[in-house]
PyMOL commands that place a pseudoatom at each C-alpha (Angstrom):
pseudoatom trace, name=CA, resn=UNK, resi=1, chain=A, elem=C, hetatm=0, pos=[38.393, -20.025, -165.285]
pseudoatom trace, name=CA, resn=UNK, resi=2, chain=A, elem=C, hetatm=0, pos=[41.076, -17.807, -163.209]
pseudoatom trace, name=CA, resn=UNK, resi=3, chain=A, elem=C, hetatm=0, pos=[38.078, -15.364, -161.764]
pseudoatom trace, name=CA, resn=UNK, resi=4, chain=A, elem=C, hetatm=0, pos=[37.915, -15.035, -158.234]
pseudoatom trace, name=CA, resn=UNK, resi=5, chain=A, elem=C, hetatm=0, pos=[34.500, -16.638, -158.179]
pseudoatom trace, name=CA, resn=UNK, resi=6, chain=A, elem=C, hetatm=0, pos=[35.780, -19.580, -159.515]
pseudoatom trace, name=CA, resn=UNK, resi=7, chain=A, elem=C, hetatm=0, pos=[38.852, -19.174, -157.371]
pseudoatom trace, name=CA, resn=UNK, resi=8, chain=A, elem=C, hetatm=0, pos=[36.801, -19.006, -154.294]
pseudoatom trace, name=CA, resn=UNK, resi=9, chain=A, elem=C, hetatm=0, pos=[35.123, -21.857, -154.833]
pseudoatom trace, name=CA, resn=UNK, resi=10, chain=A, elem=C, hetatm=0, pos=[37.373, -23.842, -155.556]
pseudoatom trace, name=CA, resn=UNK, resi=11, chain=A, elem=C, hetatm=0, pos=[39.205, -23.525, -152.257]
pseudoatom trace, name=CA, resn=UNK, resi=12, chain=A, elem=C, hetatm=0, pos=[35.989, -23.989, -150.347]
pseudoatom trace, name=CA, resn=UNK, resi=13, chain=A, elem=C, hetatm=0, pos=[35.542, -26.993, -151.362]
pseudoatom trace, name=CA, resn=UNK, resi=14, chain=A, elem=C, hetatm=0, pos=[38.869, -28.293, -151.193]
pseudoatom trace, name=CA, resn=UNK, resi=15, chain=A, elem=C, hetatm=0, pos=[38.651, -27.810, -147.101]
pseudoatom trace, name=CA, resn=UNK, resi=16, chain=A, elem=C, hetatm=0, pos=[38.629, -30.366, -144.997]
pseudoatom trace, name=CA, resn=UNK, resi=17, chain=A, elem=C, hetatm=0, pos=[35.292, -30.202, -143.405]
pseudoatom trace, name=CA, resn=UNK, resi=18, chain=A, elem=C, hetatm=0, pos=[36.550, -30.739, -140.025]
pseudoatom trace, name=CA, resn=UNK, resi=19, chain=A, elem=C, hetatm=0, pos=[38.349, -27.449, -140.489]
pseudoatom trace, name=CA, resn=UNK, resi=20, chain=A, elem=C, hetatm=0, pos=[35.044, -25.380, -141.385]
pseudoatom trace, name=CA, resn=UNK, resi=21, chain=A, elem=C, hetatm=0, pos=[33.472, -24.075, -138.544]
pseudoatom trace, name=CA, resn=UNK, resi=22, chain=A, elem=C, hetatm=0, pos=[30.259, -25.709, -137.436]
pseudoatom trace, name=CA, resn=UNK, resi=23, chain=A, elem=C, hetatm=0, pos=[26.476, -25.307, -138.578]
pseudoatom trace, name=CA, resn=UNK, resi=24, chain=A, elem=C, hetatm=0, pos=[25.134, -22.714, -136.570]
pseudoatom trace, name=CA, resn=UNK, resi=25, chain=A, elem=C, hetatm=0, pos=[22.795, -23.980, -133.901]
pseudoatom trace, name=CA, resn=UNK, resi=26, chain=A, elem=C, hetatm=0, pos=[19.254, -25.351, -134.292]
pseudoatom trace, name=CA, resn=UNK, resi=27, chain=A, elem=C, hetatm=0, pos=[17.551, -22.833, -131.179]
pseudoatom trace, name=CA, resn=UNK, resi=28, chain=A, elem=C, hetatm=0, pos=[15.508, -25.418, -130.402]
pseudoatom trace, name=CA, resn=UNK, resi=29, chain=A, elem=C, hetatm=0, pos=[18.042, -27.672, -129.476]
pseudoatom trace, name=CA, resn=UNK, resi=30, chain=A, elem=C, hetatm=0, pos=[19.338, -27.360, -125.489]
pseudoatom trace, name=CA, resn=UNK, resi=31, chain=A, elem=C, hetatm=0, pos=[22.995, -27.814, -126.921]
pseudoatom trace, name=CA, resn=UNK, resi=32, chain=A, elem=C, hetatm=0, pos=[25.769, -25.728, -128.323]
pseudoatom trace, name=CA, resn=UNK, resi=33, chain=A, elem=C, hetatm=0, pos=[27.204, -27.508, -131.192]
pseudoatom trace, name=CA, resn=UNK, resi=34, chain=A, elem=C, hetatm=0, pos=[30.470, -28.041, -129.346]
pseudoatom trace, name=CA, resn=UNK, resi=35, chain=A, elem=C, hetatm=0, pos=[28.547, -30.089, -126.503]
pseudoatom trace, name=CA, resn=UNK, resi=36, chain=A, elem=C, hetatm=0, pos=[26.712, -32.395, -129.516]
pseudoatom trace, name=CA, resn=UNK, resi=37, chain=A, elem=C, hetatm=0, pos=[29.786, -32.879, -130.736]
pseudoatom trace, name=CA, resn=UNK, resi=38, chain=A, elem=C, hetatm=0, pos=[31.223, -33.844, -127.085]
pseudoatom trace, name=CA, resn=UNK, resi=39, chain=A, elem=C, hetatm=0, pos=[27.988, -36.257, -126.782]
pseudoatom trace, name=CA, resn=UNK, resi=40, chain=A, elem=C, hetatm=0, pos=[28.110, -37.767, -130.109]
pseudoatom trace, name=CA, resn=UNK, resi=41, chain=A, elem=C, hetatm=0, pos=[31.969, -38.799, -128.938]
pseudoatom trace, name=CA, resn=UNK, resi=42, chain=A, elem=C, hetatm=0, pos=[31.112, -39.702, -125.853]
pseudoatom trace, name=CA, resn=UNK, resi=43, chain=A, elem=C, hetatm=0, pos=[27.620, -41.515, -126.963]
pseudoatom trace, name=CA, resn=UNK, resi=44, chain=A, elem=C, hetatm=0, pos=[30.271, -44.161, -128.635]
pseudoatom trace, name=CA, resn=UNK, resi=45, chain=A, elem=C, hetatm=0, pos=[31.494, -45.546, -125.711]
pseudoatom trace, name=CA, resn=UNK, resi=46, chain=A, elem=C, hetatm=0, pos=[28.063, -45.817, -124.231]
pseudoatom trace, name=CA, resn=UNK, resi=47, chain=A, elem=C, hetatm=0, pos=[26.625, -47.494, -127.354]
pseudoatom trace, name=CA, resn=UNK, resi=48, chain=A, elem=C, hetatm=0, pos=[29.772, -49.863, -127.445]
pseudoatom trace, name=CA, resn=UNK, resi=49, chain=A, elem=C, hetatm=0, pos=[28.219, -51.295, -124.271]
pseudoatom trace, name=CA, resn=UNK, resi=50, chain=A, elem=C, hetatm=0, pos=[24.428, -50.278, -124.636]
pseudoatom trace, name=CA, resn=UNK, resi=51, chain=A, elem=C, hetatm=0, pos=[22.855, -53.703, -123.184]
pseudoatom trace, name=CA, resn=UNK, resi=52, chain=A, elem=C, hetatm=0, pos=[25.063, -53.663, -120.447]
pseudoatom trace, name=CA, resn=UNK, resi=53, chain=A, elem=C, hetatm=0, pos=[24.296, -49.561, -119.623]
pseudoatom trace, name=CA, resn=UNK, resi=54, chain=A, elem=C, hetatm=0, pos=[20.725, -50.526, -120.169]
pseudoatom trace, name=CA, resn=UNK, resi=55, chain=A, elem=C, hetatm=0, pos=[20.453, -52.775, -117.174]
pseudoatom trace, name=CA, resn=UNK, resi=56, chain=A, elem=C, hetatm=0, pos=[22.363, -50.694, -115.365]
pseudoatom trace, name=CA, resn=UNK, resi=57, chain=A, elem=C, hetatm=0, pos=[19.557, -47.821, -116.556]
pseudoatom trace, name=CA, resn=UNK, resi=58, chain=A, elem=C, hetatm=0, pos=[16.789, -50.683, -115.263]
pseudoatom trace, name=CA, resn=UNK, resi=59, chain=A, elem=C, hetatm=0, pos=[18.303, -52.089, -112.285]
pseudoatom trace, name=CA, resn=UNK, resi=60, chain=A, elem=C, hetatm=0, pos=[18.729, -48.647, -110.959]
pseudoatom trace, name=CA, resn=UNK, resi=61, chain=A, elem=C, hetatm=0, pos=[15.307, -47.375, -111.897]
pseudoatom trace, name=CA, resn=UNK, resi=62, chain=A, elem=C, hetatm=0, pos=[13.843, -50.332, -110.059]
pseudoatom trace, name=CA, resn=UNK, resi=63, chain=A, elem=C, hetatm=0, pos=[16.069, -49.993, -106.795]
pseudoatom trace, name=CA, resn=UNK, resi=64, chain=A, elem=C, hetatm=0, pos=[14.669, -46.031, -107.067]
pseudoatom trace, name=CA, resn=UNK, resi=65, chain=A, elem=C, hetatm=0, pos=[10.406, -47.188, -108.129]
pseudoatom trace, name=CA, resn=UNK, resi=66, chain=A, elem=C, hetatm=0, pos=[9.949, -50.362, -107.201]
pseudoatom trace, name=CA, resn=UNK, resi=67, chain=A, elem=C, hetatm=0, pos=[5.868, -49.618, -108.219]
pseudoatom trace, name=CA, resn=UNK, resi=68, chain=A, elem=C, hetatm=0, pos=[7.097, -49.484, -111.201]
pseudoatom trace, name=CA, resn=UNK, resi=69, chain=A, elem=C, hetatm=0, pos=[7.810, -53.148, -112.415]
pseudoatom trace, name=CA, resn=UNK, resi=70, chain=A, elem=C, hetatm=0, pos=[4.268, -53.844, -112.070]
pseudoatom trace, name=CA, resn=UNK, resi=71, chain=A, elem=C, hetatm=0, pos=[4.324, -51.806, -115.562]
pseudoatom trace, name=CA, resn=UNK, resi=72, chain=A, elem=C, hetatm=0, pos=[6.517, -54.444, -117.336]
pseudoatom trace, name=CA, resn=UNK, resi=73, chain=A, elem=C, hetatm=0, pos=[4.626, -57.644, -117.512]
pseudoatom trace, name=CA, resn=UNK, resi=74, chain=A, elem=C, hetatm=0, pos=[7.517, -59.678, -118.932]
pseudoatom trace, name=CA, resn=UNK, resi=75, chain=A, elem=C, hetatm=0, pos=[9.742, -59.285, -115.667]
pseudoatom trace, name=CA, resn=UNK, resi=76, chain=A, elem=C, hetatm=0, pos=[7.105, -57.706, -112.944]
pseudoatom trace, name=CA, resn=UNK, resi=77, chain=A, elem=C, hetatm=0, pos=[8.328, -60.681, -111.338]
pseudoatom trace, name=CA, resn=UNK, resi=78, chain=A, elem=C, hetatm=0, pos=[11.601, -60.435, -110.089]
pseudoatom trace, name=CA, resn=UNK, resi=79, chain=A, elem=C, hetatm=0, pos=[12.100, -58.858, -107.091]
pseudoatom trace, name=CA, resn=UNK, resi=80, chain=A, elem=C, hetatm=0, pos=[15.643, -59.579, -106.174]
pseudoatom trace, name=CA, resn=UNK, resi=81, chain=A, elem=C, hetatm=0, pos=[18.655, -57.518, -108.427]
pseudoatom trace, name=CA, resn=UNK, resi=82, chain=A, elem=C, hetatm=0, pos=[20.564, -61.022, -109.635]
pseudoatom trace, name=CA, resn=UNK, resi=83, chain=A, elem=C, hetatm=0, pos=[16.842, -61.773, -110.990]
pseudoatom trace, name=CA, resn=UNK, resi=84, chain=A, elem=C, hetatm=0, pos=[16.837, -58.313, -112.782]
pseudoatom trace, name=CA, resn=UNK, resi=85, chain=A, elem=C, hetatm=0, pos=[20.537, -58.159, -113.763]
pseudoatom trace, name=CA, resn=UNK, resi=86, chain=A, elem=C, hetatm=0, pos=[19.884, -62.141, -115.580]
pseudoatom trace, name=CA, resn=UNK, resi=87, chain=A, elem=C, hetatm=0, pos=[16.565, -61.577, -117.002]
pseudoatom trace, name=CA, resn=UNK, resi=88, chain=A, elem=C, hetatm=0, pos=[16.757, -62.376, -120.515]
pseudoatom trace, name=CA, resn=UNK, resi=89, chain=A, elem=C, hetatm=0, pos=[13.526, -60.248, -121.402]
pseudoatom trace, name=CA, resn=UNK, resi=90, chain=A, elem=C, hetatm=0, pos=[14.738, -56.954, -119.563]
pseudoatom trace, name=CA, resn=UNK, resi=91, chain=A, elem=C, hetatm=0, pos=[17.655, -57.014, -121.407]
pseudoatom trace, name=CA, resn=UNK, resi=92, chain=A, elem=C, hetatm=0, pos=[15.804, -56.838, -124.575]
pseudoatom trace, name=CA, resn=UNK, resi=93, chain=A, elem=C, hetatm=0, pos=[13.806, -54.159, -122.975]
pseudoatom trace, name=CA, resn=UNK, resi=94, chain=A, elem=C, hetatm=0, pos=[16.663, -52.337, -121.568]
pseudoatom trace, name=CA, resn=UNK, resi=95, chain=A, elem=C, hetatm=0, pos=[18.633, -52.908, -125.086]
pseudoatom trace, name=CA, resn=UNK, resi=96, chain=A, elem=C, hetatm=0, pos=[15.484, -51.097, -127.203]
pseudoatom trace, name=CA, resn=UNK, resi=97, chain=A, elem=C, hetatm=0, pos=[15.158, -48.128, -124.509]
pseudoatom trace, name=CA, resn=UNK, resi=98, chain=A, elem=C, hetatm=0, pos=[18.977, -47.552, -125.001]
pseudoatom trace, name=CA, resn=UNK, resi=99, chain=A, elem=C, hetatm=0, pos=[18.285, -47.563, -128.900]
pseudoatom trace, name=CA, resn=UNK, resi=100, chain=A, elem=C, hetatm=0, pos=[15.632, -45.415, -128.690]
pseudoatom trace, name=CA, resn=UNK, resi=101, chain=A, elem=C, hetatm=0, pos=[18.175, -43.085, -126.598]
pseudoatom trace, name=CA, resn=UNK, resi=102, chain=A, elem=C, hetatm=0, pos=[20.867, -43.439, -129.165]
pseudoatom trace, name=CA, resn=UNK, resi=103, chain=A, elem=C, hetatm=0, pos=[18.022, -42.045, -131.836]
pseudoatom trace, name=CA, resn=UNK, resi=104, chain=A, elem=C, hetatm=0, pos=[17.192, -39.300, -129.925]
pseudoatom trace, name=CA, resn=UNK, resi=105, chain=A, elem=C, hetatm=0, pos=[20.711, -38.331, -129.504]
pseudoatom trace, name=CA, resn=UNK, resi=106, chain=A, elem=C, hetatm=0, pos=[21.930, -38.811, -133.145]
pseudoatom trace, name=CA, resn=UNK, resi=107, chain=A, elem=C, hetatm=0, pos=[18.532, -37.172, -133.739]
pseudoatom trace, name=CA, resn=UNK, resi=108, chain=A, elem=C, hetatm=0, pos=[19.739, -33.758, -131.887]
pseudoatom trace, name=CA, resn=UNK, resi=109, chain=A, elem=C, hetatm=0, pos=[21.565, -33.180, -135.238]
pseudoatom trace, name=CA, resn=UNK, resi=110, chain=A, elem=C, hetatm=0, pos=[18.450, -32.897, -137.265]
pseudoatom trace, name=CA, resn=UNK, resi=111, chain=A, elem=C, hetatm=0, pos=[15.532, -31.551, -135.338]
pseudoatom trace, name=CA, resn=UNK, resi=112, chain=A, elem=C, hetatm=0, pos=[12.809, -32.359, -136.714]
pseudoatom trace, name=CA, resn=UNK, resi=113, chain=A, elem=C, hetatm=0, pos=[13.350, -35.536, -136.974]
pseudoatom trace, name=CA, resn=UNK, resi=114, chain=A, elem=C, hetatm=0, pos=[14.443, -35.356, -133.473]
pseudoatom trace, name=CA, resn=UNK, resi=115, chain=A, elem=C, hetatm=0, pos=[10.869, -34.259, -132.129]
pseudoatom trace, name=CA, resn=UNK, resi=116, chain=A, elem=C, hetatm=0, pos=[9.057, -36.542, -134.812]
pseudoatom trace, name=CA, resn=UNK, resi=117, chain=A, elem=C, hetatm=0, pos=[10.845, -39.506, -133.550]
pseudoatom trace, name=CA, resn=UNK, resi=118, chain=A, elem=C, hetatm=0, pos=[11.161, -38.703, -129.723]
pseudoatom trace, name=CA, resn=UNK, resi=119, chain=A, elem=C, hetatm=0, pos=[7.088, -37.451, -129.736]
pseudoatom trace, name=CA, resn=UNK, resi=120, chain=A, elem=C, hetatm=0, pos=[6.419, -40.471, -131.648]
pseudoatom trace, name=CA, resn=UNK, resi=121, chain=A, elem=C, hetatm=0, pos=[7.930, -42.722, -129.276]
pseudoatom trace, name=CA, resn=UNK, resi=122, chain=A, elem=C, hetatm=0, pos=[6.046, -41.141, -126.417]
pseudoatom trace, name=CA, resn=UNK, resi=123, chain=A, elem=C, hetatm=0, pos=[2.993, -41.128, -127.677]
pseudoatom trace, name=CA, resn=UNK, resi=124, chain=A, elem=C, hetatm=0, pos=[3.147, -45.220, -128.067]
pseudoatom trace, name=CA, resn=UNK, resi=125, chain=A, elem=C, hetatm=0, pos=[3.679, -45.651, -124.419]
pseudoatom trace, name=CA, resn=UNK, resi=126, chain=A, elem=C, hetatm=0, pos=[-0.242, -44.434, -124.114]
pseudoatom trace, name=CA, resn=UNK, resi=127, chain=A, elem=C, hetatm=0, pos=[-0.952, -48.334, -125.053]
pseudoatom trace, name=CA, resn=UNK, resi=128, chain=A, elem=C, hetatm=0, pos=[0.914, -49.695, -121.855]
pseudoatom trace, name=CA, resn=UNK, resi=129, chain=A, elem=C, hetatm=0, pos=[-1.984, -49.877, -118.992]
pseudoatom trace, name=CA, resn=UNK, resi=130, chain=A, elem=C, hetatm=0, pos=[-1.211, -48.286, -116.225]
pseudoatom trace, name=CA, resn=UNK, resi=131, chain=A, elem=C, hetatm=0, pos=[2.049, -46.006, -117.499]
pseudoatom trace, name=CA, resn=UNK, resi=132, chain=A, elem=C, hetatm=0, pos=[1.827, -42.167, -116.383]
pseudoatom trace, name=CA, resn=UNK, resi=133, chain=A, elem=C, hetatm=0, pos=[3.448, -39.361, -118.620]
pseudoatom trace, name=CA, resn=UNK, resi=134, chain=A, elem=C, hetatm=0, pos=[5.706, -38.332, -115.376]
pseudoatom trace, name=CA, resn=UNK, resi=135, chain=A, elem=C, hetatm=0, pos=[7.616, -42.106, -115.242]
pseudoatom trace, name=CA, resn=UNK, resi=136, chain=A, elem=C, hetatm=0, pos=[9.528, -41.168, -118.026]
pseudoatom trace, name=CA, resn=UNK, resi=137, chain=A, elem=C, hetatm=0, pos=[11.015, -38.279, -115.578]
pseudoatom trace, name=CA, resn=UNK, resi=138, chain=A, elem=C, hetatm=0, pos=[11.721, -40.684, -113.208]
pseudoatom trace, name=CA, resn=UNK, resi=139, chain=A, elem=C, hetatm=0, pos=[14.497, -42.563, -115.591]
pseudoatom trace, name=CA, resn=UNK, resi=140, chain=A, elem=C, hetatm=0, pos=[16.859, -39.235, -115.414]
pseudoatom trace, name=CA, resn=UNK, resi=141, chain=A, elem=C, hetatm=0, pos=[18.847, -40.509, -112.300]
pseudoatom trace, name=CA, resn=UNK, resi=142, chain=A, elem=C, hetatm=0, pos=[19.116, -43.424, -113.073]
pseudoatom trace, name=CA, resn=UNK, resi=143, chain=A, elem=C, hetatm=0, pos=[19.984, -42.973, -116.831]
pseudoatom trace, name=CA, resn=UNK, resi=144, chain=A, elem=C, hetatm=0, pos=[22.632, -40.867, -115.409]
pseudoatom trace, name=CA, resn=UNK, resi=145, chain=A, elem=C, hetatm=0, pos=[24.163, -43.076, -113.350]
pseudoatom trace, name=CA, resn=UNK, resi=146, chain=A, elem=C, hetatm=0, pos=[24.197, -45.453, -115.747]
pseudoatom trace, name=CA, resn=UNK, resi=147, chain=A, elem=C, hetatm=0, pos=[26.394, -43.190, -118.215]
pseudoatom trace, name=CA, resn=UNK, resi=148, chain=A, elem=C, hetatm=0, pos=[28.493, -42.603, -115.338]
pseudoatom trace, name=CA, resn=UNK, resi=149, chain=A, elem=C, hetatm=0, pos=[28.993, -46.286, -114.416]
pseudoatom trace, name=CA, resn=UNK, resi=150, chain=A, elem=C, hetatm=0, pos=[29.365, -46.776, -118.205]
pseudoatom trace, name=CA, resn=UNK, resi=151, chain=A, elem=C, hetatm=0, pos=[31.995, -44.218, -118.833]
pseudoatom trace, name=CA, resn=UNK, resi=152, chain=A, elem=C, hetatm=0, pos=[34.033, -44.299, -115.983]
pseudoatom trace, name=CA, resn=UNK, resi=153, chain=A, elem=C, hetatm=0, pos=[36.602, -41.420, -116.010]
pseudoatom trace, name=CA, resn=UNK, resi=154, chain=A, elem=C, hetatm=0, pos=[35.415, -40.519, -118.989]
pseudoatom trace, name=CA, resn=UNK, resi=155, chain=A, elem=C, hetatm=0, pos=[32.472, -39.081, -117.375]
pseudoatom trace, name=CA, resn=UNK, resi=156, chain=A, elem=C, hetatm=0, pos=[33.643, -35.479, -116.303]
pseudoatom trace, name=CA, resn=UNK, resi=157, chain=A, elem=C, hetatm=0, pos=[32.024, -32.673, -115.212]
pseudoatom trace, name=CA, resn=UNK, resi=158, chain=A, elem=C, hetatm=0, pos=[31.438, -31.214, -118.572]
pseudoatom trace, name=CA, resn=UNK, resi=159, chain=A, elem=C, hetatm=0, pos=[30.152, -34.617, -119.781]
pseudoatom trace, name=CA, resn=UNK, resi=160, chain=A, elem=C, hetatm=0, pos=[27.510, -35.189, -116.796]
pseudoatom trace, name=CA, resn=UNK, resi=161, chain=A, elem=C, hetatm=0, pos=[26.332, -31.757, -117.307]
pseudoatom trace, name=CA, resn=UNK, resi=162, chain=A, elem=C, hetatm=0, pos=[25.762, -32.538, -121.524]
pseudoatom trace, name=CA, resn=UNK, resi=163, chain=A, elem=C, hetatm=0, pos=[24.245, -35.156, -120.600]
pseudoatom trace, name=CA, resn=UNK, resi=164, chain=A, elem=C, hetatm=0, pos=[21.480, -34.013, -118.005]
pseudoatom trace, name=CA, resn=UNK, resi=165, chain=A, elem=C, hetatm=0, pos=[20.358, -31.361, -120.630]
pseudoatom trace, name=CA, resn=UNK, resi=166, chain=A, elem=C, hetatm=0, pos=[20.281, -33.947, -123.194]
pseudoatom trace, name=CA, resn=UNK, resi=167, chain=A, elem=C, hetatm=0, pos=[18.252, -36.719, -121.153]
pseudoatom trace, name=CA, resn=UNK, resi=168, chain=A, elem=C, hetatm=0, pos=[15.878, -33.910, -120.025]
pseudoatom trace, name=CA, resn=UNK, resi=169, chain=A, elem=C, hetatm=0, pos=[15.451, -32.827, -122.830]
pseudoatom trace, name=CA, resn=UNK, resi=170, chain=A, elem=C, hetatm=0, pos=[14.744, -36.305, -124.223]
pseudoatom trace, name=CA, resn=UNK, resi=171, chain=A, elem=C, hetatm=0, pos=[12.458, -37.217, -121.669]
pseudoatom trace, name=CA, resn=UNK, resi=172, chain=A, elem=C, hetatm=0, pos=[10.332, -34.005, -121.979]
pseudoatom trace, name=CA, resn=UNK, resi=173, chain=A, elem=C, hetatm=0, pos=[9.809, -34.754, -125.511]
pseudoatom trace, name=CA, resn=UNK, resi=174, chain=A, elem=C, hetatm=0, pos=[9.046, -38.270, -124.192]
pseudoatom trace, name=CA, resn=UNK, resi=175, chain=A, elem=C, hetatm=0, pos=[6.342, -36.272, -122.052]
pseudoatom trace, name=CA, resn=UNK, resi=176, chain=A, elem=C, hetatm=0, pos=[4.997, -34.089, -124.883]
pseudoatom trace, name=CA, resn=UNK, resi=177, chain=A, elem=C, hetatm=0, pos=[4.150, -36.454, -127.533]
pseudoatom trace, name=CA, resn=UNK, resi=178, chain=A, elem=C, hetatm=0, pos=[2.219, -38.804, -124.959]
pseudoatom trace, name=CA, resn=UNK, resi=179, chain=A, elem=C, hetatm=0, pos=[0.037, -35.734, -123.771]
pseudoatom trace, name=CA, resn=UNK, resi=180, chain=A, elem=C, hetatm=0, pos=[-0.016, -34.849, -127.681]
pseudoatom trace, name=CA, resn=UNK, resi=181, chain=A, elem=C, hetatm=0, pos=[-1.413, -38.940, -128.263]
pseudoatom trace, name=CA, resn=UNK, resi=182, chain=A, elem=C, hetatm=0, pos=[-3.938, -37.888, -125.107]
pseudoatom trace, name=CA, resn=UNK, resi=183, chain=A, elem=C, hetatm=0, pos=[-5.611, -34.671, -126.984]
for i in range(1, 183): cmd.bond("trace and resi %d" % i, "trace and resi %d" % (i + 1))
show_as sticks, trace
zoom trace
């Protein structure tokens, strides 16, 4: 038992895993594993407060495309921001879009899973009358603002930039699996 291949593993498995470096990168990913690790941290102070950023997400996105609440049948409706911000149904709407986020983000670790999910999830949106593959583009800003608004000073430069790569990329995938559903 005192050979140095037994010796070697031994200690390597005796690390602390935080103290290993990290997996190398999935290429197909947009981020370094330093910046998932920076959005996975930062992701929990989002998610602590995911209905609230998700009206935030909505009320900004309908202040931006107004032609789009005609898409939502539940709250095409409201017209004024109160009725938006109180709207029982859009916060159930706003709550599942920010889950379906927080999958695609926890998703980046696992690839994969990350484009079977995200594709998935786009192609669905081919059943909503009336929805075009480039709205889901149009939910970067305000996504983004959101996260800001969320965050707070917490949202530095380094963070905001994460962040657009990761909701682009999210929302591209979005794109590709509903013009995947249309072929």
């Amino acid at each position: 038992m005192g050979c140095k291949l037994s010796q070697l593993a031994a200690s390597e498995f005796s690390q602390d895993p935080l103290d290993r470096p990290p997996p190398p990168a999935d290429p197909r990913s947009p981020l370094t594993p330093k910046q998932q690790y920076c959005i996975m941290a930062s992701w929990k102070g989002i998610f602590r407060q995911i209905e609230k950023t998700g009206i935030i997400l909505f009320v900004k996105l309908f202040e931006e495309n107004e032609e789009l609440l005609h898409l939502f049948e539940d709250f095409r409706e409201l017209r004024t921001k109160e009725a938006i911000v109180n709207s029982a149904e859009l916060a159930e709407h706003a709550t599942k879009v920010m889950h379906t986020l927080d999958e695609g983000i926890k998703g980046l670790a696992d690839m994969d899973s990350f484009f079977a999910y995200v594709r998935h999830v786009g192609g669905t949106h081919r059943q909503v009358p009336g929805f075009k593959a480039e709205n889901f583009m149009k939910i970067e800003q305000p996504f983004l603002e959101a996260a800001k608004t969320t965050l707070g000073e917490r949202y530095t430069p380094n963070i905001e930039n994460i962040y657009k790569m990761t909701i682009r990329f999210i929302l591209e995938n979005l794109v590709k699996g509903y013009e995947e559903e249309y072929e």
